[in-house]
ZAGURO-959248 format. One line per 10 residues: their letters; for each residue x, y, z of C-alpha. Coordinates in steps of 0.5 Angstrom, whole numbers. Layout:
A	X Y Z | ...
//
This chain:
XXXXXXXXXX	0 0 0 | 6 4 2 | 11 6 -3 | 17 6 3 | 21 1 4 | 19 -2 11 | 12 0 14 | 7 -1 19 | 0 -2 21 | -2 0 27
XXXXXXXXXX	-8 -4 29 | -12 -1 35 | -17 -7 37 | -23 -7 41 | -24 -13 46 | -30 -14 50 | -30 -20 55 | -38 -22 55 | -41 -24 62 | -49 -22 63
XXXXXXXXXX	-52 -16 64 | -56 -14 70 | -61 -10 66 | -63 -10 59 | -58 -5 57 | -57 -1 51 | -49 1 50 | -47 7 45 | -39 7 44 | -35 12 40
XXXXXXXXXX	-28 14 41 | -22 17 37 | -15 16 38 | -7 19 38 | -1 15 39 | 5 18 42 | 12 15 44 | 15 17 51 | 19 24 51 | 27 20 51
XXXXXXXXXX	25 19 43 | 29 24 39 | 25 24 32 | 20 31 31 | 13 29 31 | 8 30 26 | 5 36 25 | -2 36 28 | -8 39 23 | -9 45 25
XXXXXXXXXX	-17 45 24 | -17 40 29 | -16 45 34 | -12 40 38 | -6 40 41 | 0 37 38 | 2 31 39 | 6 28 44 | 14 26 41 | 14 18 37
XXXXXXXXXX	15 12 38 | 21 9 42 | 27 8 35 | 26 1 35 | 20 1 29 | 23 8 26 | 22 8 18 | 15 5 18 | 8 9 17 | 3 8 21
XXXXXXXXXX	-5 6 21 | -10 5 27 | -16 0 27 | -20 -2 32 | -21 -10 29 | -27 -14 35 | -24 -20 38 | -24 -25 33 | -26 -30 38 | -33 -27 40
XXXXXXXXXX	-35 -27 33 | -39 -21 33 | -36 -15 28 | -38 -8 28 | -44 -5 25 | -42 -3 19 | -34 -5 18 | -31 -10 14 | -30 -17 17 | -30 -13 25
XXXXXXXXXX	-26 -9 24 | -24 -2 23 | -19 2 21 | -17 9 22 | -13 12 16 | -6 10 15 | 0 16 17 | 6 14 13 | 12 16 17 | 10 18 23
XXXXXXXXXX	11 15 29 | 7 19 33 | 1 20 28 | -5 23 29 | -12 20 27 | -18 25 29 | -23 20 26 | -29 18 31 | -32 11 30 | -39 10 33
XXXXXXXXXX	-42 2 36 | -45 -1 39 | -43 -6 44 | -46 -12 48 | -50 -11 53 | -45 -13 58 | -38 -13 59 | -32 -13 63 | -26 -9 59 | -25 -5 53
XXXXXXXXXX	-19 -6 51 | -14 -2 45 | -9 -6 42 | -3 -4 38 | 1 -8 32 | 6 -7 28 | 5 -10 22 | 12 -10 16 | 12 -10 9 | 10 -18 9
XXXXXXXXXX	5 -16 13 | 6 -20 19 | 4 -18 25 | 7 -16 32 | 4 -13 38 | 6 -6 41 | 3 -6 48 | -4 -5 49 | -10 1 53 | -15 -4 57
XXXXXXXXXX	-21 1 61 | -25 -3 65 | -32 -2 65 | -33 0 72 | -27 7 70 | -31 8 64 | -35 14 67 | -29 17 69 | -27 19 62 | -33 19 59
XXXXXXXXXX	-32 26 54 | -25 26 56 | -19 27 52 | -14 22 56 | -7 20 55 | -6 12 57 | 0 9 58 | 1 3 52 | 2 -4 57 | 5 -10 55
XXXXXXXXXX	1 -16 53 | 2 -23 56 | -1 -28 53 | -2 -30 61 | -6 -24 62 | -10 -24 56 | -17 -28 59 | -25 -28 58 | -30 -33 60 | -33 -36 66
XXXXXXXXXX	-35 -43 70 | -40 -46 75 | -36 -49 80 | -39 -54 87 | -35 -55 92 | -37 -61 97 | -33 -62 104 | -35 -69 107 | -33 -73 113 | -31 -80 112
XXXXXXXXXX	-30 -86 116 | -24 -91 115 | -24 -98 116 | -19 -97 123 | -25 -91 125 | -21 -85 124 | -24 -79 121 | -21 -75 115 | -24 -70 110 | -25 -71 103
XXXXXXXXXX	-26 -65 98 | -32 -66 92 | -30 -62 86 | -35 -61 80 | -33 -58 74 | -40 -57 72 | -39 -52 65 | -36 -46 62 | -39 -41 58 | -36 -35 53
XXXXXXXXXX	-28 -38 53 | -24 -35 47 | -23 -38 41 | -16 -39 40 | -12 -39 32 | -20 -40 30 | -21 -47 34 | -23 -48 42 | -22 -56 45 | -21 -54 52
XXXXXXXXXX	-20 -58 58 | -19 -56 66 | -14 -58 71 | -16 -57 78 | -10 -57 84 | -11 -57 91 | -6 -54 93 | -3 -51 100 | 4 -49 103 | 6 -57 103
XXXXXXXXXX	2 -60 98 | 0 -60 91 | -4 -65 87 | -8 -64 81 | -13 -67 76 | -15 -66 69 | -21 -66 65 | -24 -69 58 | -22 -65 52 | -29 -62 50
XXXXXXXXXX	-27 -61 42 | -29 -55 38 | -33 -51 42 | -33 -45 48 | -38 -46 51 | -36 -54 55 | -40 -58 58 | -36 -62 63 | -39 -64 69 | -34 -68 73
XXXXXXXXXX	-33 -69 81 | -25 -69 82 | -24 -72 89 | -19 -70 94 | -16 -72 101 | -16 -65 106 | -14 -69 112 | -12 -76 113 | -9 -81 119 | -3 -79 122
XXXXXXXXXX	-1 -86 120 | -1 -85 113 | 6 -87 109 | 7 -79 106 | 6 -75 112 | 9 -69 109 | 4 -69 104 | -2 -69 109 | 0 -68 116 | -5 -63 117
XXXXXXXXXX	-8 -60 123 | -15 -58 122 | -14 -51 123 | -9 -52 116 | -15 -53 112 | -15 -46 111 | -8 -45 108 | -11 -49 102 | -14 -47 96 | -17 -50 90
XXXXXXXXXX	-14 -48 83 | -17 -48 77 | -14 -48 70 | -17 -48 62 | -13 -50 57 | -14 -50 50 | -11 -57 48 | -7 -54 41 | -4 -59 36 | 2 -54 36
XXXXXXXXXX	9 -55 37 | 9 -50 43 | 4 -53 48 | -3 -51 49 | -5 -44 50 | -8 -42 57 | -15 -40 58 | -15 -36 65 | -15 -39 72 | -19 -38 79
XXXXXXXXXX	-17 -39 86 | -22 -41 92 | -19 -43 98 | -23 -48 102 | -24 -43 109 | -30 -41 104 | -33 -48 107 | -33 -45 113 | -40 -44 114 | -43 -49 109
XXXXXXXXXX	-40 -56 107 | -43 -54 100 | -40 -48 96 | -43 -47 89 | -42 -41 85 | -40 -38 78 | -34 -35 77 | -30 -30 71 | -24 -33 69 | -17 -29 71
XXXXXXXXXX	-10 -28 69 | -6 -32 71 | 1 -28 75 | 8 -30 73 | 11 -28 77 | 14 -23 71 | 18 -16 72 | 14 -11 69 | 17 -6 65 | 17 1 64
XXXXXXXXXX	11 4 63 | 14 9 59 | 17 4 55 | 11 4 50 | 9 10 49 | 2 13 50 | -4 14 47 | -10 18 46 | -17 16 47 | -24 20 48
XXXXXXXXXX	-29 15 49 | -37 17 50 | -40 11 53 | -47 12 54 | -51 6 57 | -59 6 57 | -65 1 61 | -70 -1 57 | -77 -1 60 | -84 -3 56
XXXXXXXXXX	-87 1 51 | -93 4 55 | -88 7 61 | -86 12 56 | -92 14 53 | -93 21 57 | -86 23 55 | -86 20 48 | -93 23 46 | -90 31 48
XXXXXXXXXX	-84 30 44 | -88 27 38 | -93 33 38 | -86 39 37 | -88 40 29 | -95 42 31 | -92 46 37 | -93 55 36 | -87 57 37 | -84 50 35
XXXXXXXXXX	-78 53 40 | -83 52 46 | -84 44 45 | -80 39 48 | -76 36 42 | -74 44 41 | -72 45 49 | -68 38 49 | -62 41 44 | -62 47 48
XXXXXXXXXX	-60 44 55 | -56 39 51 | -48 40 50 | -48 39 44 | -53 38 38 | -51 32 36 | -53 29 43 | -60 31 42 | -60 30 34 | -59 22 35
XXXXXXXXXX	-65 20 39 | -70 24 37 | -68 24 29 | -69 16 30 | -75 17 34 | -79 22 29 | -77 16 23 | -80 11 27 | -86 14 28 | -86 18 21
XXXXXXXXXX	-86 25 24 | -79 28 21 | -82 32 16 | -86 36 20 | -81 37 25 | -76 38 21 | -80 43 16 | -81 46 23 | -75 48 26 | -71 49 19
XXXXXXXXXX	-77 54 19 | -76 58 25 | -68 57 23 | -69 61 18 | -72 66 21 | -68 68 25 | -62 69 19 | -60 76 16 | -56 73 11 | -57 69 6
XXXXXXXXXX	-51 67 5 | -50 63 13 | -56 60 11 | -56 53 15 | -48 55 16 | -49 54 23 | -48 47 27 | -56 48 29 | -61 43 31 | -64 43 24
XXXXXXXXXX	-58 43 21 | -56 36 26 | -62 33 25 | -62 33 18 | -55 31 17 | -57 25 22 | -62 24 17 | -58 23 11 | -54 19 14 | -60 14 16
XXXXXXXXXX	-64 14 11 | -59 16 4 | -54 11 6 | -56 7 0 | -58 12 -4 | -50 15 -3 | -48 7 -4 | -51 6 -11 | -50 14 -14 | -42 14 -11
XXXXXXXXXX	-40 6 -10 | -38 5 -18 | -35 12 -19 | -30 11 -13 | -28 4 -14 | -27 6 -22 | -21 11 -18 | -18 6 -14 | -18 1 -19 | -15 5 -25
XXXXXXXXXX	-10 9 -20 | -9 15 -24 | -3 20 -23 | -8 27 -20 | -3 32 -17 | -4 38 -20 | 0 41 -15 | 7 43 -18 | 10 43 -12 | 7 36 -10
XXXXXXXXXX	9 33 -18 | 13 27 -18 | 19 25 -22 | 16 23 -29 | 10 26 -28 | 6 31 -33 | 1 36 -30 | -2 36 -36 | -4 29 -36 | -5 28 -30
XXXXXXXXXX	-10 35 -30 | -13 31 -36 | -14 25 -31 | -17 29 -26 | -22 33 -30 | -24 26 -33 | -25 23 -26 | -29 30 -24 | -33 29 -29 | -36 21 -27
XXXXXXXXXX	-37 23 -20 | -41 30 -22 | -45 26 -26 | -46 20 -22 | -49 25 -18 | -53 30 -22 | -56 24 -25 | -58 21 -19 | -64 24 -17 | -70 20 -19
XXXXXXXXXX	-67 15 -15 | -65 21 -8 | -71 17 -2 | -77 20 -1 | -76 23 6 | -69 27 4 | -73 31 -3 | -79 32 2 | -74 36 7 | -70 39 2
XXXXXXXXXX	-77 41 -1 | -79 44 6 | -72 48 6 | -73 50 -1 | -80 53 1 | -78 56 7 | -72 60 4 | -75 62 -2 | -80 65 3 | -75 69 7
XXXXXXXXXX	-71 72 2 | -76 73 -4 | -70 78 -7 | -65 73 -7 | -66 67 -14 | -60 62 -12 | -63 62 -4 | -67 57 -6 | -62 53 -9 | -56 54 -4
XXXXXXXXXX	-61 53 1 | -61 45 -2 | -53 45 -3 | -51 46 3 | -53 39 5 | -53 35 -2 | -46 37 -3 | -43 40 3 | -45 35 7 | -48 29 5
XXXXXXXXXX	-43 28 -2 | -37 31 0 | -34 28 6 | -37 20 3 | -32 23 -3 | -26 25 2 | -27 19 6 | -30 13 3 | -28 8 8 | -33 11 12
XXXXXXXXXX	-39 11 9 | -37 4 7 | -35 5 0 | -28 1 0 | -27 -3 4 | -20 0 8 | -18 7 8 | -15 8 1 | -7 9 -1 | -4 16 0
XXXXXXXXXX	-5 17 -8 | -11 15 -9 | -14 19 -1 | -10 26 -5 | -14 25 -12 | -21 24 -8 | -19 30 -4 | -18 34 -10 | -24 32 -13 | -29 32 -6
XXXXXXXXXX	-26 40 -7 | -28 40 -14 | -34 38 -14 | -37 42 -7 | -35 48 -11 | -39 46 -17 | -45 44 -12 | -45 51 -8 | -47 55 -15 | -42 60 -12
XXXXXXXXXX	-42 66 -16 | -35 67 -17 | -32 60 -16 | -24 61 -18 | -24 66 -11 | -27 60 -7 | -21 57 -8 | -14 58 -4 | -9 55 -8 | -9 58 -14
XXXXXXXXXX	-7 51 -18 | -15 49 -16 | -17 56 -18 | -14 54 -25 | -16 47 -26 | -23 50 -24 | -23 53 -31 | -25 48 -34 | -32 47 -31 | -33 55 -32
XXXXXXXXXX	-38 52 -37 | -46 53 -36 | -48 46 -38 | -45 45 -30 | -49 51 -27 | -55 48 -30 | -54 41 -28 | -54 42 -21 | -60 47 -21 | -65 41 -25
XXXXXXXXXX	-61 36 -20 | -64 40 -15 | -70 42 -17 | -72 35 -17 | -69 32 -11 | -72 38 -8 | -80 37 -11 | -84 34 -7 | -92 32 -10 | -94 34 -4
XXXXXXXXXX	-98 41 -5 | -97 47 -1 | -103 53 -2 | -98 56 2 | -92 56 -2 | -90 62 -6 | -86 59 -11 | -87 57 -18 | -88 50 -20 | -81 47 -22
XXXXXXXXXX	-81 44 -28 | -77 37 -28 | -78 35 -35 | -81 36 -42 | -81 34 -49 | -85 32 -55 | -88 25 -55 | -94 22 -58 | -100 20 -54 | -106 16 -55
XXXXXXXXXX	-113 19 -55 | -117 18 -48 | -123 17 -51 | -126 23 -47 | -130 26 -52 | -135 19 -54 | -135 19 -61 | -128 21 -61 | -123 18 -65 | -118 15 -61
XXXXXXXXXX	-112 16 -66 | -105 18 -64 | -102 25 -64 | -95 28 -63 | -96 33 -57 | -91 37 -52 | -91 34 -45 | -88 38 -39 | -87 35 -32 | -87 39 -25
XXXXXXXXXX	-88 38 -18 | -94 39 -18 | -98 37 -25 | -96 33 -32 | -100 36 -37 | -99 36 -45 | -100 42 -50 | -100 42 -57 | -94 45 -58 | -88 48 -53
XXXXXXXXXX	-92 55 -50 | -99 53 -52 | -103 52 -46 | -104 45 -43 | -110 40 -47 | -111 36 -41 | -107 36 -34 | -106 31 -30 | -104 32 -22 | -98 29 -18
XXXXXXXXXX	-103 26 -13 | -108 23 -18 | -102 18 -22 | -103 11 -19 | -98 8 -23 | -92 9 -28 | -91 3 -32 | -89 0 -39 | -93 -2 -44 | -93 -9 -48
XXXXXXXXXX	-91 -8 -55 | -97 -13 -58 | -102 -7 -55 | -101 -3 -61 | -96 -6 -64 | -91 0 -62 | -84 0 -58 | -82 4 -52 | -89 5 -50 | -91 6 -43
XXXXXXXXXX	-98 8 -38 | -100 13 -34 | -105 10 -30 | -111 16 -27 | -117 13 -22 | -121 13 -29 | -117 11 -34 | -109 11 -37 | -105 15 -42 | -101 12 -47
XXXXXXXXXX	-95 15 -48 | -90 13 -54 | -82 16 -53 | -79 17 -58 | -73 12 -56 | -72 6 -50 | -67 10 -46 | -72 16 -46 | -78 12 -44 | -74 10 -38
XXXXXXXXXX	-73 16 -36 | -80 19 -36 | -82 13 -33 | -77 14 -27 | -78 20 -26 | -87 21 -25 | -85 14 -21 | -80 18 -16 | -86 25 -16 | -92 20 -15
XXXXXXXXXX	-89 14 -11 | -92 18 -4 | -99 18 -7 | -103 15 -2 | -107 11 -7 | -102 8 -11 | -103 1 -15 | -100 -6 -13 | -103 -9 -19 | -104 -6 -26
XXXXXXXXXX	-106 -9 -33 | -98 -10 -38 | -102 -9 -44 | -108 -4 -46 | -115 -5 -46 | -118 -6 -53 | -125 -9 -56 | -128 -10 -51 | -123 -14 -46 | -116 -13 -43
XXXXXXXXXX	-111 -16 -48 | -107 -19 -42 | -111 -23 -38 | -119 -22 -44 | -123 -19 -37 | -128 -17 -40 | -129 -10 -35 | -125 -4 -36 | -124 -3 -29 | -121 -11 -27
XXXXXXXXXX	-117 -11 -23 | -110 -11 -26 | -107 -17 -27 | -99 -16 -26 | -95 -13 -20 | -94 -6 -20 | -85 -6 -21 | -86 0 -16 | -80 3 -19 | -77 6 -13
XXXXXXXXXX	-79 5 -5 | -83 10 -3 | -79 9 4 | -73 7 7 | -75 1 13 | -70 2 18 | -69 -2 24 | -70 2 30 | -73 2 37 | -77 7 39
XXXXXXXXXX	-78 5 46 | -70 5 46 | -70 13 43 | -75 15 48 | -70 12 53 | -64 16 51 | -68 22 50 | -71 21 57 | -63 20 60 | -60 27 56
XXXXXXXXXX	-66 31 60 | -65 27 67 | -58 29 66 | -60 36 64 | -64 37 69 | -60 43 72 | -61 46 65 | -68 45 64 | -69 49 70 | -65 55 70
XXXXXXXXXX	-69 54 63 | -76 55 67 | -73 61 71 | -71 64 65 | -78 64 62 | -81 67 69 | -75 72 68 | -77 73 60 | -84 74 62 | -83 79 68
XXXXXXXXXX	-78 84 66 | -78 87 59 | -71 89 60 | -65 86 58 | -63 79 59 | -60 77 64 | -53 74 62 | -54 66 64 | -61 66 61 | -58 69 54
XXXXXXXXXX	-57 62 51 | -64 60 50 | -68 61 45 | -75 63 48 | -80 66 43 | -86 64 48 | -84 65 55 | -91 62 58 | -91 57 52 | -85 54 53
XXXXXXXXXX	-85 54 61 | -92 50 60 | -88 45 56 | -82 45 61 | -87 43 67 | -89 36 63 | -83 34 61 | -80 36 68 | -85 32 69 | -85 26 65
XXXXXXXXXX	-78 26 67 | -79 25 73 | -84 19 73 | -79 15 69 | -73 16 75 | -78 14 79 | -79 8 76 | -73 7 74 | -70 7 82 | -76 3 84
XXXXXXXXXX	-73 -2 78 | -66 -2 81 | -69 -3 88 | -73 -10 87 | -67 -13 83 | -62 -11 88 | -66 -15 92 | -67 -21 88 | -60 -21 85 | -55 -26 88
XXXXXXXXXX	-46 -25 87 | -43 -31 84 | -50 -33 80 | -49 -33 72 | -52 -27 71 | -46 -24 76 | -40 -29 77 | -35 -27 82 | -30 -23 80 | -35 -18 76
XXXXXXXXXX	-33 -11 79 | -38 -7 76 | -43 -11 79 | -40 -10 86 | -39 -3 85 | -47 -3 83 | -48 -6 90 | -44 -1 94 | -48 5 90 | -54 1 92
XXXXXXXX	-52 0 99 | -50 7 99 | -57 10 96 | -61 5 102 | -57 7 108 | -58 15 105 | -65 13 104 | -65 11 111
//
């Protein structure tokens, strides 16, 4: 990948050890990293990006991987079998830093993780130019200590990796102490222990036998006995008792093995070992351990319990923990409990209702992004929530409005990281994903396959290169994606054109005096937003399969730039540029063929069949042309003859016209086309026909070629396919001497007899909780509770005095004080309830839950910390 003579890759991998979860917990993790070296290295750090506003980087790694460039991923364990959504194979890479030994990466990454764990670990490879891997060090955070770094940039020194150290898994273990008479009437103890199974153990070089061996051991003693091999799986089932003599006649041969007093036996221990049996010549690999000493006997002669697995310690010296370095991580890690639908019906009914809200700055979803830290917190869960009940429109329209609003210039319009401009970034991303993928997908593979020289930088030319030909190389390959993308707009998901549409109204409503508002309102996101950065960083959006070669990653970068410059419709495009070899390459899209397609590109994406009596635009016109039509047979005596006509398409009607200009003969409205179908050939014995299917009858239409019947299908499918009445079957052939040529019913309003092909979903199905968002929501306004009432005194202040604003109330946009103090109450409300119902939930489970059951074995830190807290909260209580 690298043209270096030795390089690297940094893997930076993310282990989670599985136990149960106390509760049905969701968990959101996203992280970004830096690697640094310890401060004796002599190498100058890489320059960090100043757009990051970050600070530089610490300096590199030790000398011994000098010469190399450096990658970080973050690959799941392979042995829990559990990729991360959206990555390739469980893993994720970060993009490769060539020489640099302390790169860094700034790229964020968000999953989800397994309800329930016990560490997160990072783990660092070195991998050469054969690529072979050899670990570096690794960051382990236990679950427990996560909170404590929550959204916070840290600095975590590397740590050795011992594969002794590296464990996960659990068993069920039975102890049993019983007395036994000899022959001659002496009493002796015997030790019963039953290995009963294992669950969860790793998988190791993709196959798992394992066996245990269990050891008594004491300060003179030692005995040990081993299990069946169990082949080919992690979670075994052995189920065998292994029996131990703890105290034995002082008669018996080998004193010094057993001459025990009975206070002894609280020096002794049982010790249980898992293995995984290897056919490898370097022995069999250790799974983890556990240590019980017997004085856990002391109350009962049973003992039985679940335990996690531990590392085992070797005794070895541990290392400097500067030897390795440090890295940089800033983990959010959110983690949410999940009650029935009906619990959270008040909360979710307020936020449902924010789009009918006036002003929509007095309603709950409007309240959440102003006490949330960050938009981005707020705009997750309620985007996810308003899809799944089909409200993201009006919500949407409704804030994007009020943003509008609220804007003087045109040219900041949504320029702001906003709660309209978060939400609709958020929607894109859940409900483009495809569209982004079939529109981008082709156009990125063809570069990274093809490999051409793009440089245009003559600074940046390598030896042997020619900047004409490669400026050639890359006019070629903007040219394909600024294509793939203005032709792509029949196939942009209904959702995302209504949005756009919505945007379109409100901006063209606010600054009537402006033409290309209506246009740049649309592009900021299109473009900016949603195109570009799938260019600049394909991996991301799962476009390539890994980060893409420093070549490849600069060619993309130039064209993600030049095509947001085409995208912005910008007046004075050459300025806009701050190299002037961009500005010069930039002449040749200096044509208005390219401003033309990105206004129709707009104007059809951002159309919507959907009337407004409000609405203070024209009718965008998506298409026109002259084709021929067949008579309707409106007239009764008519003659049902075909005609040459001019046909034009808005998003509002499709009529037909004599000749261009004339006023329309018939018109047909978006609302009233209930399907857009081909037309068999054996109707009228003509080719490239196709139907427009009214609640009457349909319209036969002859293109004037194949590629243009397509094209009109596709595009009165995309405008029509919201239509509440659309057909699900219809008739492939035409309706002629008295019955249907397809299937000879006799009535002219059978029922169709072909599935309709539907052309395009009228929607994008998403896999989405709402139970789950309520949840998230619900925890973002309990942990803003403080700012949900400052809120309130800030509506009675606003209400009281008409002065100017107090300074600590300046931050929130209250249009309505009584309205949005009203709203606060219900949602203060609602919040309260749903903590009552959560602390009534932890009581009763507190008092049900039982340390070392299989839902919380022994040796589970977290669950420990949970009964402290709890104990803490009763004796408070108390």
């Amino acid at each position: 990948m690298f043209s270096c003579s030795f390089l690297f890759l940094l893997f930076l991998s993310l282990f989670i050890e599985w136990i149960s979860g106390l509760f049905m917990n969701f968990k959101h993790l996203n992280f970004h990293g830096q690697l640094s070296a310890p401060p004796e290295a002599s190498r100058d750090p890489p320059r960090c990006p100043a757009s990051t506003g970050l600070p530089p980087p610490s300096p590199p790694l030790p000398s011994r991987v000098t010469e190399r460039g450096a990658t970080c991923a973050e690959p799941l364990a392979e042995q829990l079998n559990t990729p991360l959504p959206g990555s390739a194979q469980g893993r994720r890479t970060l993009s490769p830093a060539a020489q640099a030994l302390g790169p860094f990466y700034g790229e964020d990454f968000y999953c989800e993780i397994p309800r329930s764990f016990r560490h997160l670990s990072f783990y660092i490879f070195d991998r050469d130019v054969f690529r072979r891997d050899s670990i570096i060090g690794k960051v382990a955070i236990q679950k427990e200590d996560l909170q404590k770094y929550h959204n916070r940039d840290t600095w975590f020194q590397l740590q050795h990796v011992d594969a002794d150290s590296e464990v996960q898994g659990k068993v069920h273990l039975e102890l049993r102490l019983s007395e036994v008479i000899t022959d001659t009437g002496v009493v002796c103890h015997k030790l019963a222990t039953r290995i009963v199974e294992c669950q969860g153990l790793p998988i190791v070089n993709g196959q798992c036998d394992p066996y245990a061996t269990v050891t008594l051991a004491g300060p003179f003693r030692s005995e040990a006995k081993k299990t069946k091999v169990k082949r080919k799986t992690n979670n075994p089932q052995f189920d065998e008792v292994f029996y131990f003599e703890v105290t034995r006649p002082c008669s018996y041969s080998k004193k010094s093995h057993f001459d025990f007093e009975e206070e002894d036996v609280d020096k002794l221990e049982i010790r249980v070992d898992l293995w995984n049996a290897s056919n490898l010549k370097f022995g069999d690999e250790f799974l983890g351990e556990l240590r019980i000493p017997l004085k856990v006997l002391r109350q009962s002669s049973s003992y039985e319990a679940w335990y996690f697995l531990q590392p085992r310690d070797n005794g070895s010296k541990s290392l400097k923990p500067d030897d390795l370095g440090s890295l940089r991580l800033n983990v959010v890690y959110t983690e949410d409990h999940v009650f029935s639908s009906d619990y959270y019906s008040p909360l979710r009914d307020l936020l449902l209702k924010s789009a009918d809200v006036e002003p929509v700055s007095a309603s709950a979803a409007h309240i959440l992004g102003e006490v949330c830290r960050e938009k981005q917190e707020a705009a997750v869960p309620l985007v996810r929530l308003f899809l799944h009940y089909g409200r993201v429109v009006p919500f949407i329209s409704a804030i994007a409005s009020a943003e509008v609003k609220r804007t003087q210039d045109p040219n900041t319009i949504f320029r702001g990281n906003s709660l309209a401009s978060k939400c609709i970034d958020e929607t894109m991303k859940l409900a483009g994903m495809h569209y982004l993928h079939v529109t981008l997908k082709p156009a990125i593979e063809e570069i990274c396959q093809s490999h051409k020289p793009c440089e245009i930088d003559p600074v940046k030319l390598k030896d042997g290169e020619n900047l004409e030909n490669n400026m050639e190389n890359l006019r070629q390959y903007v040219d394909r994606v600024f294509h793939a993308i203005t032709e792509s707009g029949v196939s942009c998901p209904t959702v995302m054109c209504d949005i756009f549409f919505s945007l379109r109204e409100a901006a063209a409503k606010r600054f009537q005096d402006d033409p290309d508002v209506r246009y740049t309102a649309v592009s900021s996101f299109i473009f900016l937003r949603f195109f570009a950065p799938a260019i600049l960083s394909p991996n991301l959006f799962q476009l390539t399969p890994h980060h893409t070669d420093p070549q490849t990653s600069r060619t993309l970068t130039l064209i993600s730039k030049t095509v947001q410059t085409l995208g912005s419709l910008s007046k004075s495009k050459s300025a806009s540029f701050k190299e002037s070899y961009m500005a010069t390459f930039y002449e040749f899209f200096n044509e208005q063929k390219y401003a033309d397609a990105v206004k129709n590109f707009l104007d059809l994406i951002s159309s919507s069949g959907r009337r407004d009596p409000k609405s203070v635009e024209q009718p965008i016109v998506l298409k026109e042309g002259f084709m021929i039509k067949r008579a309707q047979g409106r007239k009764r005596f008519g003659m049902k003859n075909f005609k040459k006509r001019w046909f034009r398409l808005t998003n509002h009607e499709f009529t037909y016209h004599k000749s261009k200009g004339d006023q329309p003969l018939y018109s047909i409205p978006i609302e009233n086309i209930l399907a857009v179908e081909k037309l068999e050939e054996e109707s009228f014995k003509m080719k490239n026909m196709f139907q427009v299917i009214q609640p009457e009858r349909a319209l036969y239409i002859q293109a004037n070629n194949c590629v243009e019947a397509k094209d009109w299908i596709d595009i009165l499918t995309k405008v029509s396919q919201c239509n509440q009445k659309r057909l699900t079957v219809y008739h492939p052939s035409a309706y002629l001497s008295g019955h249907w040529l397809c299937c000879r019913a006799p009535s002219d309003s059978a029922p169709g007899c072909s599935p309709c092909t539907g052309g395009l979903p009228a929607n994008i199905q998403l896999d989405i909780d709402g139970d789950r968002e309520t949840e998230r929501i619900y925890s973002l306004f309990n942990l803003y509770m403080s700012k949900l009432e400052k809120m309130q005194e800030a509506c009675g202040s606003k209400s009281v005095y008409d002065g100017p604003e107090q300074e600590e109330y300046s931050t929130f946009v209250i249009d309505d004080p009584q309205e949005t103090y009203k709203t606060l109450k219900q949602v203060i409300a609602g919040v309260g309830a749903l903590e009552q119902e959560h602390a009534q939930y932890k009581r009763d489970k507190f008092k049900k839950t039982k340390y070392g059951s299989q839902e919380h074995p022994i040796g589970d830190k977290s669950f420990q910390n949970y009964i402290r807290q709890q104990s803490e909260t009763s004796t408070h209580s108390i």
